[in-house]
GUFI-773054 format. One record per residue: residue number from 1; residue in one letter; z, x, y of N, C-alpha, C in turn. Coordinates in steps of 0.05 Angstrom, whole numbers, plus 5000, padded with zeros to 4 digits. Each point is the difference from the previous one (the first is absolute). Example, Ala and Ser with C-alpha at 12.3 -4.5 7.8 and 13.67 -1.06 7.14 Angstrom:
{pos = 1	code = A	n.w = 5156	n.u = 5264	n.v = 4886	ca.w = 5000	ca.u = 4982	ca.v = 5024	c.w = 5000	c.u = 5018	c.v = 5024} $
{pos = 2	code = S	n.w = 4986	n.u = 4993	n.v = 5021	ca.w = 5001	ca.u = 5016	ca.v = 5024	c.w = 5014	c.u = 4985	c.v = 5022} $
! end
This chain:
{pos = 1	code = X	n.w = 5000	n.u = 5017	n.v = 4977	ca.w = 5000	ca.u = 4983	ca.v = 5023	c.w = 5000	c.u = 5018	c.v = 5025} $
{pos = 2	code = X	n.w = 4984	n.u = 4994	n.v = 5013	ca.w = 4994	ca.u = 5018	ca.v = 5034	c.w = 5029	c.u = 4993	c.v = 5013} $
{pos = 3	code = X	n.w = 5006	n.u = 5014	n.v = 5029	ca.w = 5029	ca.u = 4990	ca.v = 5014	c.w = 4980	c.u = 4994	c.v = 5016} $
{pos = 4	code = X	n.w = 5015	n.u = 4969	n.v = 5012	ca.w = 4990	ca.u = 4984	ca.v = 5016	c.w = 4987	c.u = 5019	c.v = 5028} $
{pos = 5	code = X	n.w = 4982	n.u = 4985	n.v = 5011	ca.w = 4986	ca.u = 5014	ca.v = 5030	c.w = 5016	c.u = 4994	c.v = 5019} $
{pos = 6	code = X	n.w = 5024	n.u = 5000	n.v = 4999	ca.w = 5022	ca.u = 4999	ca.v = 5029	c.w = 5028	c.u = 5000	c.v = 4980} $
{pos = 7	code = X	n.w = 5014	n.u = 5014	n.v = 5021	ca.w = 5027	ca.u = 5005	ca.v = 4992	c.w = 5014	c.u = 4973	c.v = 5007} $
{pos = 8	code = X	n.w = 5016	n.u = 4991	n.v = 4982	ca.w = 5017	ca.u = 4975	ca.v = 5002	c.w = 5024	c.u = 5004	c.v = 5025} $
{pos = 9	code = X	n.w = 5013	n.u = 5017	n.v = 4999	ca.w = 5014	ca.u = 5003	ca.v = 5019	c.w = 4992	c.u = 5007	c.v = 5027} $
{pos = 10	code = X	n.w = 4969	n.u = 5008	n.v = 5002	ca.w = 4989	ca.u = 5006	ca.v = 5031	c.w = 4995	c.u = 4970	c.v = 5014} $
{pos = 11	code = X	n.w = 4991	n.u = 4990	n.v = 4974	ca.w = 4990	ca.u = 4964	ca.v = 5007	c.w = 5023	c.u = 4982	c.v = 4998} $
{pos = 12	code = X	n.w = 5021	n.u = 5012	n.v = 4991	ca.w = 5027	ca.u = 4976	ca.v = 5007	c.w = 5019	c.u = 5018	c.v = 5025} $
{pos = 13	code = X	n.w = 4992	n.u = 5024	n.v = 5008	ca.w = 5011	ca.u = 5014	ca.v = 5028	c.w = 4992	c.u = 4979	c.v = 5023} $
{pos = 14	code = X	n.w = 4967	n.u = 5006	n.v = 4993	ca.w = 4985	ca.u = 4981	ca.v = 5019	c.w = 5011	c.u = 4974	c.v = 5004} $
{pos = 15	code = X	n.w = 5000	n.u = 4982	n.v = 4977	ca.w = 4997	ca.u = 4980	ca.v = 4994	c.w = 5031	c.u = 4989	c.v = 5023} $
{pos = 16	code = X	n.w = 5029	n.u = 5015	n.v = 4995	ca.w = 5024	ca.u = 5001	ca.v = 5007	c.w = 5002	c.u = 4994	c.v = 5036} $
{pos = 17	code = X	n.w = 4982	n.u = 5022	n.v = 5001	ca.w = 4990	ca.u = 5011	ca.v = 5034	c.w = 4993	c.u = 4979	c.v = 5017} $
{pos = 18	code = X	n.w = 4968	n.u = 4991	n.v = 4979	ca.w = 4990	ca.u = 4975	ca.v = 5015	c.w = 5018	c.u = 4969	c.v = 4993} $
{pos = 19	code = X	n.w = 5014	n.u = 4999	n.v = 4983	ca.w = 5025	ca.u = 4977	ca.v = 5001	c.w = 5008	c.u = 5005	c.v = 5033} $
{pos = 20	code = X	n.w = 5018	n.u = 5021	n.v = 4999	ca.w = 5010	ca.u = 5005	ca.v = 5028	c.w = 5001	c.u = 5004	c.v = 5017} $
{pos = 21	code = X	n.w = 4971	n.u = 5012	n.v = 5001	ca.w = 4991	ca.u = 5007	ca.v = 5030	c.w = 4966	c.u = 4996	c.v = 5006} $
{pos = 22	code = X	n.w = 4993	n.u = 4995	n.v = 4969	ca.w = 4963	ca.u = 4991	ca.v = 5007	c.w = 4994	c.u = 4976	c.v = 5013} $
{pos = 23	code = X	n.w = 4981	n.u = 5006	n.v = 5007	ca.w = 4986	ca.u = 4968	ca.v = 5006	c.w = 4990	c.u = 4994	c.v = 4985} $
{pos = 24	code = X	n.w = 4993	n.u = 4972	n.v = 5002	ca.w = 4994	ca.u = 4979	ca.v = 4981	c.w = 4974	c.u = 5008	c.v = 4986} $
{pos = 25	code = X	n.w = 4984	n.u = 5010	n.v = 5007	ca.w = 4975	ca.u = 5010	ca.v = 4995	c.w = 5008	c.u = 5024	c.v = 4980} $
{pos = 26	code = X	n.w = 5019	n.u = 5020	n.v = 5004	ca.w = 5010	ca.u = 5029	ca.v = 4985	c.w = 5000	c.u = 4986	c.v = 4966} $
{pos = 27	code = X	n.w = 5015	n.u = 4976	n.v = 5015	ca.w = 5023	ca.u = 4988	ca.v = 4976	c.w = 4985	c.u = 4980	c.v = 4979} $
{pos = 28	code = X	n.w = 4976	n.u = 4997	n.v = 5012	ca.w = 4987	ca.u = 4985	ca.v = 4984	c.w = 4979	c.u = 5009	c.v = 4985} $
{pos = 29	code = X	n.w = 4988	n.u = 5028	n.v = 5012	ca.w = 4976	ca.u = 5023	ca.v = 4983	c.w = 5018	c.u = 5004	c.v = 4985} $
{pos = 30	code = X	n.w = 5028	n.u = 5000	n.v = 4988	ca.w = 5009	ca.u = 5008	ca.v = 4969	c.w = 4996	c.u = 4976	c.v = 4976} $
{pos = 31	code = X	n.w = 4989	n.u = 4976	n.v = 5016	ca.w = 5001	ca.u = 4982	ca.v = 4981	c.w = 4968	c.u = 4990	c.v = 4996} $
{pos = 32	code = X	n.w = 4996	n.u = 4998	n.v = 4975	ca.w = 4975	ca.u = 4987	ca.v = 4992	c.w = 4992	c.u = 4970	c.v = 5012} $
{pos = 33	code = X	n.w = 4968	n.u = 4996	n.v = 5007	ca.w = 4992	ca.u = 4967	ca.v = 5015	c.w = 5027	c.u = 4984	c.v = 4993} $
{pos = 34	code = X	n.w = 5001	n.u = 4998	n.v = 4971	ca.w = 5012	ca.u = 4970	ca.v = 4986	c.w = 5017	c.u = 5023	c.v = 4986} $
{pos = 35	code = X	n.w = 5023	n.u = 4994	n.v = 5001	ca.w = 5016	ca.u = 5008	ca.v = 4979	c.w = 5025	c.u = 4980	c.v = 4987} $
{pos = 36	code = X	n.w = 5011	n.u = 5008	n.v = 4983	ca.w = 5022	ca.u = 4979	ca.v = 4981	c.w = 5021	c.u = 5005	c.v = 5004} $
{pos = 37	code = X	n.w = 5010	n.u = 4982	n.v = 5021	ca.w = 5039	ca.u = 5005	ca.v = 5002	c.w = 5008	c.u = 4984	c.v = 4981} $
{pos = 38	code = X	n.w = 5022	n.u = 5011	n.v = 4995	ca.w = 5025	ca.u = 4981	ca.v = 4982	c.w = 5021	c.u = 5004	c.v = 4998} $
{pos = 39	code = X	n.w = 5018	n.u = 4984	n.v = 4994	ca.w = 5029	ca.u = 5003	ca.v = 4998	c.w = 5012	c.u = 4981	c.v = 4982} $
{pos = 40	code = X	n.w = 5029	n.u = 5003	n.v = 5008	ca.w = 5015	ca.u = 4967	ca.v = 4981	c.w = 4985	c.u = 4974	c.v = 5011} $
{pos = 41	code = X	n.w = 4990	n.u = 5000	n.v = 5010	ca.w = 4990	ca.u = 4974	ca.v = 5001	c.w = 4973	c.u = 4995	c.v = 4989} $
{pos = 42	code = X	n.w = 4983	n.u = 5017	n.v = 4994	ca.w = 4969	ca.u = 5005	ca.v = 4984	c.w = 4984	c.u = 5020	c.v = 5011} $
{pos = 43	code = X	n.w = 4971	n.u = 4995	n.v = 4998	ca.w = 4986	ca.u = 5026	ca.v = 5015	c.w = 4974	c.u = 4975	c.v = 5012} $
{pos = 44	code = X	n.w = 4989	n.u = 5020	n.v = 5020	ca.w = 4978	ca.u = 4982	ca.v = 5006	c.w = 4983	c.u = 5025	c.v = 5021} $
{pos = 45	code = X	n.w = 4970	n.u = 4987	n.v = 4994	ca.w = 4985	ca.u = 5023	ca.v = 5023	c.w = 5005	c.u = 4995	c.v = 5033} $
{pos = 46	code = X	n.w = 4993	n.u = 5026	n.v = 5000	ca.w = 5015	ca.u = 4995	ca.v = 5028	c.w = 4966	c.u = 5013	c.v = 5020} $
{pos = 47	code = X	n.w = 4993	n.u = 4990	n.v = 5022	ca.w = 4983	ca.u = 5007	ca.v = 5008	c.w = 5013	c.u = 5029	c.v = 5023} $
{pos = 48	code = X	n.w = 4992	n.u = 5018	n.v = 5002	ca.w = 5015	ca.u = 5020	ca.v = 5015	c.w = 4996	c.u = 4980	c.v = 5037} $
{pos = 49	code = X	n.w = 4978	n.u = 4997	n.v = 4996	ca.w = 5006	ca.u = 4996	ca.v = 5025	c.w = 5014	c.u = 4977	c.v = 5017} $
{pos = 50	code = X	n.w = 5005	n.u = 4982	n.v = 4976	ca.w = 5018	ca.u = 4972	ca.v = 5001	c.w = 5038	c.u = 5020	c.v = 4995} $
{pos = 51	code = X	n.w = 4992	n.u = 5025	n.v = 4992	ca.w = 5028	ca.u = 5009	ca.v = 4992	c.w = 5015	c.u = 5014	c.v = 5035} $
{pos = 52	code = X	n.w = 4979	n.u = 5006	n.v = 5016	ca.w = 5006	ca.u = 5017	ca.v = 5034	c.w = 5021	c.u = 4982	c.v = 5013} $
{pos = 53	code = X	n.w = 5004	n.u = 4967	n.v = 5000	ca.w = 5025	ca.u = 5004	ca.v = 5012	c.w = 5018	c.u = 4987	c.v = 4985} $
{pos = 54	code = X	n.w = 5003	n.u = 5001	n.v = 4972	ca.w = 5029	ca.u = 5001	ca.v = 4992	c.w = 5012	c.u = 5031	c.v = 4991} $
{pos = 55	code = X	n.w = 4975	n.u = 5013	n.v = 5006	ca.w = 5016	ca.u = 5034	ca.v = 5003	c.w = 5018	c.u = 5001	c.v = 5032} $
{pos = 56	code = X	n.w = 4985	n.u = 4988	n.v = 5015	ca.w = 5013	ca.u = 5004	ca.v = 5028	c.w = 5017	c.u = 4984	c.v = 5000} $
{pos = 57	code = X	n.w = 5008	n.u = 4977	n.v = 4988	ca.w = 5019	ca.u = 4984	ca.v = 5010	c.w = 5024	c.u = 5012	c.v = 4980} $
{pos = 58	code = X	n.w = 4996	n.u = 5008	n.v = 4977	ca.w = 5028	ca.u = 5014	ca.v = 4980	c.w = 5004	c.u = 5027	c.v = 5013} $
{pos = 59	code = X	n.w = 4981	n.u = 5012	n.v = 5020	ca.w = 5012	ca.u = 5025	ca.v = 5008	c.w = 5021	c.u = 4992	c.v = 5022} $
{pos = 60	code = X	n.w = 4988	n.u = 4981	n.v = 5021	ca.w = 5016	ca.u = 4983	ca.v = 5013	c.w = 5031	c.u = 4993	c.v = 4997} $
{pos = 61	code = X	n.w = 5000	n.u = 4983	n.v = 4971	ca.w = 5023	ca.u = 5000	ca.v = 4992	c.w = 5024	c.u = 5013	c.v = 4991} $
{pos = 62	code = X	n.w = 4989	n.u = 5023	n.v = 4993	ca.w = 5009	ca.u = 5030	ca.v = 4993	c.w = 5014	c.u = 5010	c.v = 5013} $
{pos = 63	code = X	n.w = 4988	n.u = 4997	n.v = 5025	ca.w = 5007	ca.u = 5013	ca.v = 5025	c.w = 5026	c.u = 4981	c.v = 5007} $
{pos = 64	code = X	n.w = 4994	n.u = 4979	n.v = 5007	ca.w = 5025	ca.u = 4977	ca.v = 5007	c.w = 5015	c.u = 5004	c.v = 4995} $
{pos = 65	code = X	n.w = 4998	n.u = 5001	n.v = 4961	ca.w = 5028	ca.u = 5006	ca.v = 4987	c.w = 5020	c.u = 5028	c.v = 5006} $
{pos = 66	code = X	n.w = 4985	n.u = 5015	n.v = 5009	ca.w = 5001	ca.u = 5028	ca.v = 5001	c.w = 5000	c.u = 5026	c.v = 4974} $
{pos = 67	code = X	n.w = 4975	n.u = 4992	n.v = 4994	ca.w = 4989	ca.u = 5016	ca.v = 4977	c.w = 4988	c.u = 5027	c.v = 5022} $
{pos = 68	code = X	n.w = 5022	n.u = 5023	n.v = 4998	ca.w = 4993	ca.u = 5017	ca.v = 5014	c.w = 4973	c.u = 5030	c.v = 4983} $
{pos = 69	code = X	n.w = 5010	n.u = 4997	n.v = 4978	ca.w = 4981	ca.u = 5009	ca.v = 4983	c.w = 4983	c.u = 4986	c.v = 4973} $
{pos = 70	code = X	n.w = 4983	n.u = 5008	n.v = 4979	ca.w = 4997	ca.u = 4989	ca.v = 4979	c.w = 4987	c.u = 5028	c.v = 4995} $
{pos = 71	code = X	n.w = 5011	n.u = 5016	n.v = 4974	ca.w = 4989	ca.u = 5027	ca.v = 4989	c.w = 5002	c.u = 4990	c.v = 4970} $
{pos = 72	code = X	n.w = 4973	n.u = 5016	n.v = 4986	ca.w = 4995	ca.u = 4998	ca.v = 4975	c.w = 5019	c.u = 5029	c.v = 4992} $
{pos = 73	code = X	n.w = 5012	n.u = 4986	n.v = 4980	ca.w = 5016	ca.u = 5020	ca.v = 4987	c.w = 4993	c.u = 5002	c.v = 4963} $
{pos = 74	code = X	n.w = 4985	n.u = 4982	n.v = 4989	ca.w = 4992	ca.u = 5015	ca.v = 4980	c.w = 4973	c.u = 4986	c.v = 4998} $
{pos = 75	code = X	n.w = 4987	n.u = 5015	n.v = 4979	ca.w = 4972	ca.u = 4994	ca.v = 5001	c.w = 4990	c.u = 5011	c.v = 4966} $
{pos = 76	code = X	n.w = 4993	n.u = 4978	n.v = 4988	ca.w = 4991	ca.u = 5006	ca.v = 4968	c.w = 4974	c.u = 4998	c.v = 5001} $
{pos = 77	code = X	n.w = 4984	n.u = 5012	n.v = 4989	ca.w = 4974	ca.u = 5006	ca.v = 4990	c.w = 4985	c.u = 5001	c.v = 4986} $
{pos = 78	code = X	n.w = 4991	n.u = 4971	n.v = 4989	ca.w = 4984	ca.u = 4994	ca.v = 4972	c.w = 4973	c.u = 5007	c.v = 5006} $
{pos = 79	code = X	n.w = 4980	n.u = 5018	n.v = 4991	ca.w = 4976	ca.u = 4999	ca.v = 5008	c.w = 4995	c.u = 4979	c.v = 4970} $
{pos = 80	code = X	n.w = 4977	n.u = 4986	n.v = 5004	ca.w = 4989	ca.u = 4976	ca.v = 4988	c.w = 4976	c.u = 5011	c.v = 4990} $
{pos = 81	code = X	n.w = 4982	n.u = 5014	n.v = 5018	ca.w = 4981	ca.u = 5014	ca.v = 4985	c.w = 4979	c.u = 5019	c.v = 5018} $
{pos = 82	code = X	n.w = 4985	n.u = 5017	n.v = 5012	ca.w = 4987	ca.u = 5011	ca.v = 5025	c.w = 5005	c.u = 4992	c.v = 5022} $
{pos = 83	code = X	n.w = 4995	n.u = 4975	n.v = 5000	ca.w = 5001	ca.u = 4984	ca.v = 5024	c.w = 5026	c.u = 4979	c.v = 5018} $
{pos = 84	code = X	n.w = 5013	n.u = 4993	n.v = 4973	ca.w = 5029	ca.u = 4981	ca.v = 5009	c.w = 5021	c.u = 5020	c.v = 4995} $
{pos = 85	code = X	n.w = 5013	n.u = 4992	n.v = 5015	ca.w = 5035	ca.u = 5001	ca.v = 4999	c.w = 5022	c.u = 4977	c.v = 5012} $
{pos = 86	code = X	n.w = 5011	n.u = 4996	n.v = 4974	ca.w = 5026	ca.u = 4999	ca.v = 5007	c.w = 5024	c.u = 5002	c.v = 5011} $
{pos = 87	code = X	n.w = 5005	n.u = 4995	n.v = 5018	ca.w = 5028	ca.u = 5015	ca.v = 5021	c.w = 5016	c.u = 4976	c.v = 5003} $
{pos = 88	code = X	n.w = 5024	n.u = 5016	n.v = 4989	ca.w = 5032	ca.u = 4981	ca.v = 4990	c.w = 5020	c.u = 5012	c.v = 5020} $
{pos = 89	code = X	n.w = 5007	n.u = 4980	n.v = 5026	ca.w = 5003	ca.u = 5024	ca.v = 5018	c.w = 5045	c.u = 4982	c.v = 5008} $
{pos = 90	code = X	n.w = 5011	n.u = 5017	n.v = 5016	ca.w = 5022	ca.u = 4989	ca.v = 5003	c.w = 5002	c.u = 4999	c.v = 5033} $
{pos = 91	code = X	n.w = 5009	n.u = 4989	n.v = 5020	ca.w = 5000	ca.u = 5001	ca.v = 5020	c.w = 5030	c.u = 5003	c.v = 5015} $
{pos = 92	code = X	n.w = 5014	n.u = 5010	n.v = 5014	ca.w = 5019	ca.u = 4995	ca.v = 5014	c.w = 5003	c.u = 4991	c.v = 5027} $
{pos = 93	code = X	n.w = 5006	n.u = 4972	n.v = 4999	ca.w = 5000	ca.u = 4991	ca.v = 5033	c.w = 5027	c.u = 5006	c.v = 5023} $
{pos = 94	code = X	n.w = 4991	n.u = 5013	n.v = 5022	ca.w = 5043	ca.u = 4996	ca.v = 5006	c.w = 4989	c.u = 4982	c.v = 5030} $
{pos = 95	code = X	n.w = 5032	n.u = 4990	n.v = 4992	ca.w = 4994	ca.u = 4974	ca.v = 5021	c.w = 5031	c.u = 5017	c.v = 5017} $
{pos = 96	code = X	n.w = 4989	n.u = 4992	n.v = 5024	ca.w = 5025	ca.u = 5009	ca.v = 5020	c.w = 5004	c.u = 4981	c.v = 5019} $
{pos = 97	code = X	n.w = 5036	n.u = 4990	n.v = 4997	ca.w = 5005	ca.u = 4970	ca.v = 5023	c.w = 5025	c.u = 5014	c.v = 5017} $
{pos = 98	code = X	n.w = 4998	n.u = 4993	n.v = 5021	ca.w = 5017	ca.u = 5005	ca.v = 5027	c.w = 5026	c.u = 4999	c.v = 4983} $
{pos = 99	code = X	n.w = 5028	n.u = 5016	n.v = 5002	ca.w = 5018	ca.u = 5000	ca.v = 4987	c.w = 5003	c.u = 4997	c.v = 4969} $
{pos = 100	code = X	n.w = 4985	n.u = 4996	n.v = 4988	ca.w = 4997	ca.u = 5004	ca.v = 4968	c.w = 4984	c.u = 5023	c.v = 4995} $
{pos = 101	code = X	n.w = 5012	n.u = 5022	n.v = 4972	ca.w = 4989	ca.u = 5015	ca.v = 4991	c.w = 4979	c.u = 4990	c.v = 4989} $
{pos = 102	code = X	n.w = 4979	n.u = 5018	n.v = 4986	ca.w = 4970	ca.u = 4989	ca.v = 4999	c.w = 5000	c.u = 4998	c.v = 4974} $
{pos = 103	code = X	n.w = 4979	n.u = 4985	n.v = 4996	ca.w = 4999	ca.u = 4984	ca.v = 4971	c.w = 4982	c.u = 5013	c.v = 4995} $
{pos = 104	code = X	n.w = 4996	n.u = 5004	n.v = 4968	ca.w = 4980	ca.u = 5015	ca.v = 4990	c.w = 4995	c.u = 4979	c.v = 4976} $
{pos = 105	code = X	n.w = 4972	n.u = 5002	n.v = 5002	ca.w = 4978	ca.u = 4968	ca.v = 4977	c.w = 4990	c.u = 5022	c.v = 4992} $
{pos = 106	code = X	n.w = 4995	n.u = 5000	n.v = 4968	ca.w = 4984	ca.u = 5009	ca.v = 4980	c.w = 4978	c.u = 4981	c.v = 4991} $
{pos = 107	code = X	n.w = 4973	n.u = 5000	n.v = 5010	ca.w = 4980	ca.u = 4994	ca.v = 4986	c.w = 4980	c.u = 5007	c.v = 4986} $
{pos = 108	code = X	n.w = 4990	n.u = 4995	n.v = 4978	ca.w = 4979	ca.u = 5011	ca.v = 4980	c.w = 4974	c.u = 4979	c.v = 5002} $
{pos = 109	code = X	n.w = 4980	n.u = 5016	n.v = 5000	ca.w = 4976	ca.u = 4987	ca.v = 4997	c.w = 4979	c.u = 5016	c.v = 4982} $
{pos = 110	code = X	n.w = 4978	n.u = 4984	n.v = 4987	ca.w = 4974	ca.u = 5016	ca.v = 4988	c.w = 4982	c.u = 5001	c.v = 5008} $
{pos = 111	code = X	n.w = 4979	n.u = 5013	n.v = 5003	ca.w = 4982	ca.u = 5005	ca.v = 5013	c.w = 4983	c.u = 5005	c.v = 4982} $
{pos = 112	code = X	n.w = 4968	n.u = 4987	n.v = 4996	ca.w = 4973	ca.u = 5014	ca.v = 4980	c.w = 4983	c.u = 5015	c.v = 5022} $
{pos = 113	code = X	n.w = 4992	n.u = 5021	n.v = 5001	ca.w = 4988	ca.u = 5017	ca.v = 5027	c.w = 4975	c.u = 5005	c.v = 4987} $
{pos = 114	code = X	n.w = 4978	n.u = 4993	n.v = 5019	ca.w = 4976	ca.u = 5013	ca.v = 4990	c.w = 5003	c.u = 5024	c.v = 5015} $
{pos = 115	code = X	n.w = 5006	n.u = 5027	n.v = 4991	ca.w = 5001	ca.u = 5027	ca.v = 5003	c.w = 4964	c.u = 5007	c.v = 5020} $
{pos = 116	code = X	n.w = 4980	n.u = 4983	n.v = 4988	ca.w = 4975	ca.u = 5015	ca.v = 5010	c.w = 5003	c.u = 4983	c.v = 5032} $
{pos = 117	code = X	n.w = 5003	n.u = 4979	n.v = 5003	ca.w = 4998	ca.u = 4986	ca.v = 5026	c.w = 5026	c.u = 4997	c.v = 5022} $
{pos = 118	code = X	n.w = 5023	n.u = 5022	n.v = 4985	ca.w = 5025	ca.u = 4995	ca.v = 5007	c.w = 5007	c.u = 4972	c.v = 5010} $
{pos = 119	code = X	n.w = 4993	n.u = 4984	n.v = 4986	ca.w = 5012	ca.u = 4979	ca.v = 5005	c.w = 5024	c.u = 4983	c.v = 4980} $
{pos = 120	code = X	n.w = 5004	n.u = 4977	n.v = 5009	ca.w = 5027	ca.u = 4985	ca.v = 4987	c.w = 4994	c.u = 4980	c.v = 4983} $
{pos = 121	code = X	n.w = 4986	n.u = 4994	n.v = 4981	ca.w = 4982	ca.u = 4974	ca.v = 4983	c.w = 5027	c.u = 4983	c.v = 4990} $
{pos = 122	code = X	n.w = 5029	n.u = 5010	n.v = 4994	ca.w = 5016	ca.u = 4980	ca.v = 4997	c.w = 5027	c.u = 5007	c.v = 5014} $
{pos = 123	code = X	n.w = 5018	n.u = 4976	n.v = 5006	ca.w = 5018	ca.u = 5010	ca.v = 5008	c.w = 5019	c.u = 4985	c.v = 4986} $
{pos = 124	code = X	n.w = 5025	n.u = 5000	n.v = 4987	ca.w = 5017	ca.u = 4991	ca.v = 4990	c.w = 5030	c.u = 5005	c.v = 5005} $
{pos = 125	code = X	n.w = 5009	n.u = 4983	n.v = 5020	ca.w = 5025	ca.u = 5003	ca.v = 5013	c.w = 5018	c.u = 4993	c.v = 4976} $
{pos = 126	code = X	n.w = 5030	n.u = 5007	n.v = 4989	ca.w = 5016	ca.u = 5015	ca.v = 4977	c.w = 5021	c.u = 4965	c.v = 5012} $
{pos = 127	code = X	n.w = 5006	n.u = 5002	n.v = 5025	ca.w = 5027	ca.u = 4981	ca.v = 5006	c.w = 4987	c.u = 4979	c.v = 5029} $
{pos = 128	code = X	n.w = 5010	n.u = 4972	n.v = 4997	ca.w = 4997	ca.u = 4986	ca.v = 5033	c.w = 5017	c.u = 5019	c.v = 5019} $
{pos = 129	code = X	n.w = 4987	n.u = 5015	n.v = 5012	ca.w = 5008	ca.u = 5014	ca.v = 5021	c.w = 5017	c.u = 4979	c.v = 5024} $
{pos = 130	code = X	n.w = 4987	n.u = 4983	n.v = 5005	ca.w = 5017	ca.u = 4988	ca.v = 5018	c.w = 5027	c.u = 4989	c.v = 4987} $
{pos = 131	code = X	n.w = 4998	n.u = 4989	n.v = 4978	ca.w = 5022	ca.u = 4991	ca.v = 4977	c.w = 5026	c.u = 5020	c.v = 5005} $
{pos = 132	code = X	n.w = 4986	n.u = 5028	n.v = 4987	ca.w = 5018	ca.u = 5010	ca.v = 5000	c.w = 5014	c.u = 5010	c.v = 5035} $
{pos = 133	code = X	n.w = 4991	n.u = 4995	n.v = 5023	ca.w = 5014	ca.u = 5003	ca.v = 5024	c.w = 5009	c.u = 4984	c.v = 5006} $
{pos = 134	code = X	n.w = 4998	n.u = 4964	n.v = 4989	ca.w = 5013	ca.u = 4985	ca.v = 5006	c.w = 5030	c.u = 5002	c.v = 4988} $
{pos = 135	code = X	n.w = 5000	n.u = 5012	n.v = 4963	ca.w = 5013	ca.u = 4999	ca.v = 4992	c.w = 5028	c.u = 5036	c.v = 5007} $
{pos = 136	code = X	n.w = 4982	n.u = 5010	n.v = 5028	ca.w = 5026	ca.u = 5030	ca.v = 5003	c.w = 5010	c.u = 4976	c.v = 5031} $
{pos = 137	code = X	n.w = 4987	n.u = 4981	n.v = 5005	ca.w = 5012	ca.u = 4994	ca.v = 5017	c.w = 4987	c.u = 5008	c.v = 5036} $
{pos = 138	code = X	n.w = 4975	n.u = 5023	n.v = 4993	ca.w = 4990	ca.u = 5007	ca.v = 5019	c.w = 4972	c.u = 4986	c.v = 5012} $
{pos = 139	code = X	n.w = 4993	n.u = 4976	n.v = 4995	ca.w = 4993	ca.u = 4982	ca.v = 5006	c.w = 5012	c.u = 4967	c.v = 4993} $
{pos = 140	code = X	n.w = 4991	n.u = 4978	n.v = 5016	ca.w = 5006	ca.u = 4973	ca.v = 5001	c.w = 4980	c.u = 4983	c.v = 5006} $
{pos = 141	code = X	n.w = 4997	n.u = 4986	n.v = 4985	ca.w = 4976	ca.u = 4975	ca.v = 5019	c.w = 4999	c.u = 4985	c.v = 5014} $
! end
């Protein structure tokens, strides 16, 4: 089996960067036309460009909450075959509130990467992200 045509960790550096500081345009050349989100609730295609502002409105919220960072801290690496990979990644979010020490969220997601187009063909979120902030208490509806 060949090693993929991009390093997994240059394209989830990037990927981290443009979460937090790209524009919407950065953040969206990592993801394929149509790609397949999913989670606990199912999977479904997602058109990238129907996907530009619920990237901006969850970065939005991020911010509110005071998600002062989000860093990938581990990163697994299935190559699938020349062209795919696999990336089983872990995320750490820290949230920081006026007089409370900062909370730290552990999230995991998978990723299928076409290595030749560096792009994102699936995305599979691990936990309801919002679930779980409703449930530290750092968000309310």
């Amino acid at each position: 089996m060949t090693s993929p045509a991009i390093s997994l960790a240059s394209f989830f550096a990037t990927f981290q960067h443009n979460s937090a500081h790209g524009t919407e345009t950065e953040t969206l050349a990592q993801f394929a036309a149509t790609f397949l989100a999913g989670g606990p609730d199912g999977a479904k295609p997602v058109p990238a460009a129907l996907f530009a502002p619920a990237v901006a409105k969850r970065k939005e919220l991020f911010e509110r909450l005071g998600c002062h960072s989000t860093q990938l801290v581990s990163l697994d690496e299935i190559p699938l075959d020349a062209r795919y990979t696999l990336a089983r990644t872990r995320w750490q979010m820290t949230f920081a509130r006026p007089d409370l020490p900062d909370e730290q969220l552990a999230v995991h997601s998978t990723f299928l990467i076409d290595t030749q187009t560096q792009q994102i063909l699936v995305y599979l979120a691990h936990q309801d992200i919002l679930a779980l902030l409703r449930q530290r208490g750092l968000m309310t509806d």
